[in-house]
LOTOR-768600 format. One record per residue (C-alpha): y, x, z. Coordinates in pm, whole numbers, padded with zeros to 5 digits, always signed. Example, Ala and Ser with C-alpha at 12.3 -4.5 7.8 and 13.67 -1.06 7.14 Angstrom:
-00450+01230+00780 -00106+01367+00714 
This chain:
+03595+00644-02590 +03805+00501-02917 +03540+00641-03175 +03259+00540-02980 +03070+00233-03131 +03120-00110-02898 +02890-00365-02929 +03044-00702-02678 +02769-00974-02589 +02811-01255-02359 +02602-01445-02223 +02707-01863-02129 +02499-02109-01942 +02523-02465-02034 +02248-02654-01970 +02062-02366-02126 +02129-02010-02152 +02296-01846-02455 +02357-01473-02557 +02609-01384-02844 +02684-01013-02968 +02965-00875-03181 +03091-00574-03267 +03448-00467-03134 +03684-00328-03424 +04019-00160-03367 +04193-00490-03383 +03920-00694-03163 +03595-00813-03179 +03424-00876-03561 +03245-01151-03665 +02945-01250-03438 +02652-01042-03562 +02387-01278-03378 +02331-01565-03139 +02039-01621-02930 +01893-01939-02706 +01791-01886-02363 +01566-02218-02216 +01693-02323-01912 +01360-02271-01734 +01366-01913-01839 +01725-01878-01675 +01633-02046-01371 +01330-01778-01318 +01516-01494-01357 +01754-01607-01082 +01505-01663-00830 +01299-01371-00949 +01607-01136-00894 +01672-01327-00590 +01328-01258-00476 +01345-00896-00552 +01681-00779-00407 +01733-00754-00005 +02006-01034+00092 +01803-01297+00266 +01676-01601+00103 +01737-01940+00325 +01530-01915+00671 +01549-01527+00660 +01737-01293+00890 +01867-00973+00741 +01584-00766+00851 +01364-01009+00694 +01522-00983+00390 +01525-00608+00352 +01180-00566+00449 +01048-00830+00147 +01250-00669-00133 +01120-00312+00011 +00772-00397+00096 +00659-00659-00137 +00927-00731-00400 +00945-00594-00763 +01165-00296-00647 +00852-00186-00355 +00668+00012-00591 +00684+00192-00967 +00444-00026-01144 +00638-00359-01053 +00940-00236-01130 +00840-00108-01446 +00648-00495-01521 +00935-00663-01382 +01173-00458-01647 +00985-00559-01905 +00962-00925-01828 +01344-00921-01797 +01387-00735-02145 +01182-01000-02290 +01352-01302-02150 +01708-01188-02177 +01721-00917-02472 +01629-01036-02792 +01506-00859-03083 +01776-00893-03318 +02030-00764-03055 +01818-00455-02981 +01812-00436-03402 +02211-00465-03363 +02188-00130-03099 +01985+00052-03296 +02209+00022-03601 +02491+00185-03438 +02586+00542-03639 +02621+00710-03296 +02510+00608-02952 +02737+00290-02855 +02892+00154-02583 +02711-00204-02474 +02952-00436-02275 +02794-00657-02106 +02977-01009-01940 +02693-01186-01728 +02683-01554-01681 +02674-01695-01341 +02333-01699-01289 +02259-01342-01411 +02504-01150-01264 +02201-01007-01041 +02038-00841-01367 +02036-00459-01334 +02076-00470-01751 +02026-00040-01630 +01643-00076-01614 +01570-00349-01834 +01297-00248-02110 +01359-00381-02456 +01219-00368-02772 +00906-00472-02945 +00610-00243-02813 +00516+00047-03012 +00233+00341-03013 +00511+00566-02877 +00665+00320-02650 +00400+00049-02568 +00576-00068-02304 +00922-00088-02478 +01204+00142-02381 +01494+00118-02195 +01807-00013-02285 +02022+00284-02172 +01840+00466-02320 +01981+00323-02651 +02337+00320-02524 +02576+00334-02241 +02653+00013-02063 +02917-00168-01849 +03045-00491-01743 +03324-00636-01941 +03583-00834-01715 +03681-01200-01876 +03999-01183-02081 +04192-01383-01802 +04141-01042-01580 +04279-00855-01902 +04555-01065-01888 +04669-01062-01557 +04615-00667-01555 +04933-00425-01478 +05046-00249-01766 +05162+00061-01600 +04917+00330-01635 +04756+00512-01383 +04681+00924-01330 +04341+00972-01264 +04342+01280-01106 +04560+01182-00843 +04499+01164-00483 +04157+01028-00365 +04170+00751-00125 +03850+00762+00121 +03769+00486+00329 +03441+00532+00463 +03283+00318+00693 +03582+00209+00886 +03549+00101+01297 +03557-00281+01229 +03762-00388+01579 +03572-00586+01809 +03231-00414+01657 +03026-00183+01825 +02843+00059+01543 +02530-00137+01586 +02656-00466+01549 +02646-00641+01271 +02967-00495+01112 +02898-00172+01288 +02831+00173+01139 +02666+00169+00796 +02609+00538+00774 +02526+00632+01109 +02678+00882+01375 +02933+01152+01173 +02857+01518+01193 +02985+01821+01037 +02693+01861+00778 +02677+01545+00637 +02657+01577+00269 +02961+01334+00272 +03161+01663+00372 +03112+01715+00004 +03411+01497-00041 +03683+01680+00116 +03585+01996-00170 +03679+01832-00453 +04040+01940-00666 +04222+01616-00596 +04423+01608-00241 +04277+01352-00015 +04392+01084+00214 +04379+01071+00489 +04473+01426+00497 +04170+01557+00684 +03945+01922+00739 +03624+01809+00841 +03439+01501+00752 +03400+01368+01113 +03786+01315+01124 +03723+01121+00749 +03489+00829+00921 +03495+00588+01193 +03856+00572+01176 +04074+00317+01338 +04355+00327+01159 +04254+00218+00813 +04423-00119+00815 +04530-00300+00506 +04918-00156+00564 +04732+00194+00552 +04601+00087+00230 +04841+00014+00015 +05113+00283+00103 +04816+00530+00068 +04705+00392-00295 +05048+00449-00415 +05018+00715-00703 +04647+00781-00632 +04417+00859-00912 +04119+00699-00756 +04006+00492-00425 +03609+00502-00226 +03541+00263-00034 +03227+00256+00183 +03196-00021+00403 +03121-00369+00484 +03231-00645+00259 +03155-01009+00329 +03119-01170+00013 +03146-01561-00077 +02867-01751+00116 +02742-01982-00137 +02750-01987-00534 +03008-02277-00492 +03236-02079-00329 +03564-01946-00385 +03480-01576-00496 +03828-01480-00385 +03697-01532-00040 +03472-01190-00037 +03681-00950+00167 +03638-00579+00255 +03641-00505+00651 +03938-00248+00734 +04074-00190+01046 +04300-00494+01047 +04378-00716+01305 +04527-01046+01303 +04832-01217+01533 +04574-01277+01778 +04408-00965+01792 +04112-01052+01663 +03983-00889+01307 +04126-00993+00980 +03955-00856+00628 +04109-00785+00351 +03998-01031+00060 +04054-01059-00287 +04284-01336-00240 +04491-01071-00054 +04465-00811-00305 +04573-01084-00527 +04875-01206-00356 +05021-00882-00172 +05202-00586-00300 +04859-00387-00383 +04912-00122-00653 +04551-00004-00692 +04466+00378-00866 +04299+00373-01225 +03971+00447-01048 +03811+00208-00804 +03466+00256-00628 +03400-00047-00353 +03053+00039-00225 +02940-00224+00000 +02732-00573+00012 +02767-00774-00336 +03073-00620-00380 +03060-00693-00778 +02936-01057-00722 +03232-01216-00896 +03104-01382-01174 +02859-01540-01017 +03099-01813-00879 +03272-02039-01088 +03661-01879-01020 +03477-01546-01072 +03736-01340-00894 +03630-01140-00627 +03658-00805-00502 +03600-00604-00817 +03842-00851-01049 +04083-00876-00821 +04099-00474-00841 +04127-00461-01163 +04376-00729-01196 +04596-00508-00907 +04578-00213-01123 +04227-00058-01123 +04093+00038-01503 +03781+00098-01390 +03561-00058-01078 +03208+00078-00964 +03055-00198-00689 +02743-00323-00625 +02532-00640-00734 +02349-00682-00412 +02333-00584-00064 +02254-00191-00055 +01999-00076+00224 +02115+00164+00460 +01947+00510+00486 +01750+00344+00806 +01621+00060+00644 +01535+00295+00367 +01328+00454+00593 +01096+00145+00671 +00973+00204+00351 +00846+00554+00358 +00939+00939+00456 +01268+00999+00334 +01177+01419+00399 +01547+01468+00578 +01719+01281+00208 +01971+01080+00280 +01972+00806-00021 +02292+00641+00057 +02487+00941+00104 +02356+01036-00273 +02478+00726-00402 +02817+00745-00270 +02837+01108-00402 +02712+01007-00740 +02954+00733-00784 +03250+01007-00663 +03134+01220-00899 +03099+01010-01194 +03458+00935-01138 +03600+01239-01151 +03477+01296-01473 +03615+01223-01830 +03370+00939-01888 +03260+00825-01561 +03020+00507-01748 +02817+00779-01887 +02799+01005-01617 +02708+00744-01394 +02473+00592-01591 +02286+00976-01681 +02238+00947-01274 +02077+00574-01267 +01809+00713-01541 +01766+01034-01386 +01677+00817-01080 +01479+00558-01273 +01276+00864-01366 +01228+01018-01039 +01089+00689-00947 +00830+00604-01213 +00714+00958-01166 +00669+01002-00769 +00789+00662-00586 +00940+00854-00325 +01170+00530-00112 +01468+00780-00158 +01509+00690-00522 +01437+00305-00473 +01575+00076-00742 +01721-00108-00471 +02000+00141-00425 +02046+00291-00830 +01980-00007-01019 +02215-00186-00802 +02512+00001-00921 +02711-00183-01184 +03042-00063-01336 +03332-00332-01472 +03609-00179-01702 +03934-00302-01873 +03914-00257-02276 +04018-00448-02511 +03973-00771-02508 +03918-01099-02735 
């Protein structure tokens, strides 16, 4: 999008929290146009808010414990929360002048977003913003004054393989891969469930692009055994674009080494035993990913919450992705969904997954994708229904490579 207005704000936490925006010339990134303080206090609250509000467990929780909270009593469990939690995170983290700065823009404009560690939770998607009015007395949403992604750091810039991809080459599918030594209802078992011909998965083998693995019906596409890390990266060799649905184990603890968080193939180590794939690997080994990366599983896009901030969706980019769509939080399955209300035979993961494909196939996936998350946001203010939780849209977020400062 070269014509397309970019407006680059970061936001840094020392001590206290502070938010800068500039806009992004042809030859980098103008003069700052405004700088903002954040209090400390207000920082630390939106941390444990969002922490409150999303399904991975807080300390003394068990998984199940954790989904049912953010589904039956956090911000996300019903339309009027979300909406008041929105706002309280559009006042706390978007300032006036900023939104001023947005609404300046000659034609809708591209907001990049880089998250400090303690935000990187924020689904910046629904936030509402602006000062409230008789036609908006609730403020409106940020989207809805332009598109928005994450920006990588410039060290992921710089590491970054200058040979350019085709993105409409091959489509690499790994979805939900048999973990060895897991039965699907273990812990790393089956995360969408028992395959059958009319899944609307099977959507993905109709697309233009040729797939791999080279498959006719979707049941032969999942649960595979074979998907090991070798698989991988011969497969991703002059692909246009990779999906991966699965489990990934991200870094345990803030503190952590984000290049730790690992994506569960079918590997196995000397031993036998199961080895995943981590960023560290994708880092260090002979990993040529396609222009177009989508790594749907568990805090998949939690880099920059750690202080290396190089996970998963960095290290993709830095192998040779242009473009990563992952996840700020553990997603709920269709089952745990379900705990919340009647799905009526939906299938809300399976529309995610198919959303994010589709987005990428497209031109300009960021707005495509992000047409989807408000389509959804709307669907939910207007009916509720669990299907179109914010706990599955909203916790979409998309990094890209442009230029950098």
């Amino acid at each position: 999008m070269p014509d397309t207005p970019t407006l680059l704000v970061k936001y840094a936490e020392a001590g206290d929290g502070y938010v800068t925006w500039r806009w992004v010339e042809p030859d980098g990134p103008a003069d700052f146009a405004g700088v903002a303080h954040i209090d400390a206090d207000v920082v630390a609250a939106v941390r444990a808010a969002l922490a409150d509000a999303v399904p991975d467990p807080l300390p003394g929780e068990s998984i199940a414990d954790g989904v049912d909270r953010a589904l039956q009593r956090g911000a996300f469990a019903a339309p009027s929360s979300t909406a008041a939690f929105a706002r309280e995170l559009g006042i706390a983290l978007v300032p006036i002048e900023l939104v001023q700065t947005l609404r300046g823009a000659p034609t809708r404009p591209l907001l990049r977003i880089q998250p400090s560690p303690s935000l990187t939770r924020v689904p910046w998607e629904l936030l509402k913003v602006d000062a409230a009015t008789v036609d908006a007395p609730d403020g409106v949403d940020l989207d809805d004054l332009a598109d928005i992604v994450c920006s990588a750091p410039a060290t992921v810039a710089a590491r970054h393989s200058e040979a350019p991809g085709v993105v409409d080459g091959p489509l690499v599918a790994v979805v939900d891969p048999r973990i060895p030594g897991q039965s699907a209802s273990s812990a790393l078992g089956s995360v969408l469930g028992r395959p059958t011909d009319d899944s609307p998965l099977a959507a993905l083998l109709t697309g233009d692009a040729t797939l791999r693995p080279p498959v006719t019906s979707y049941p032969d596409l999942v649960r595979r055994t074979d998907v090991d890390r070798e698989w991988l990266r011969l497969n991703m060799i002059g692909a246009g674009r990779l999906l991966y649905v699965g489990h990934v184990s991200a870094a345990s603890a803030p503190d952590d080494d984000a290049v730790n968080a690992s994506m569960h193939l079918c590997c196995v180590d000397e031993h036998g035993g199961h080895r995943p794939l981590s960023a560290y690997d994708l880092l260090t080994g002979d990993y040529r990913l396609p222009p177009r990366a989508a790594l749907i599983g568990c805090n998949s896009g939690a880099d920059l919450a750690h202080p290396d901030g190089m996970g998963l969706s960095m290290a993709a980019l830095c192998a040779g992705a242009e473009l990563v769509t992952a996840t700020r939080w553990s997603v709920p399955t269709n089952r745990a969904i379900a705990r919340a209300g009647d799905l009526d035979d939906r299938h809300p993961l399976e529309e995610l997954i198919l959303a994010v494909d589709a987005a990428h196939r497209v031109d300009d996936p960021i707005r495509a994708l992000g047409q989807w998350q408000r389509d959804r946001r709307a669907r939910w203010y207007a009916s509720g229904h669990p299907g179109d939780s914010p706990l599955l849209w909203a916790a979409l977020t998309t990094t890209a490579l442009v230029a950098q400062p």
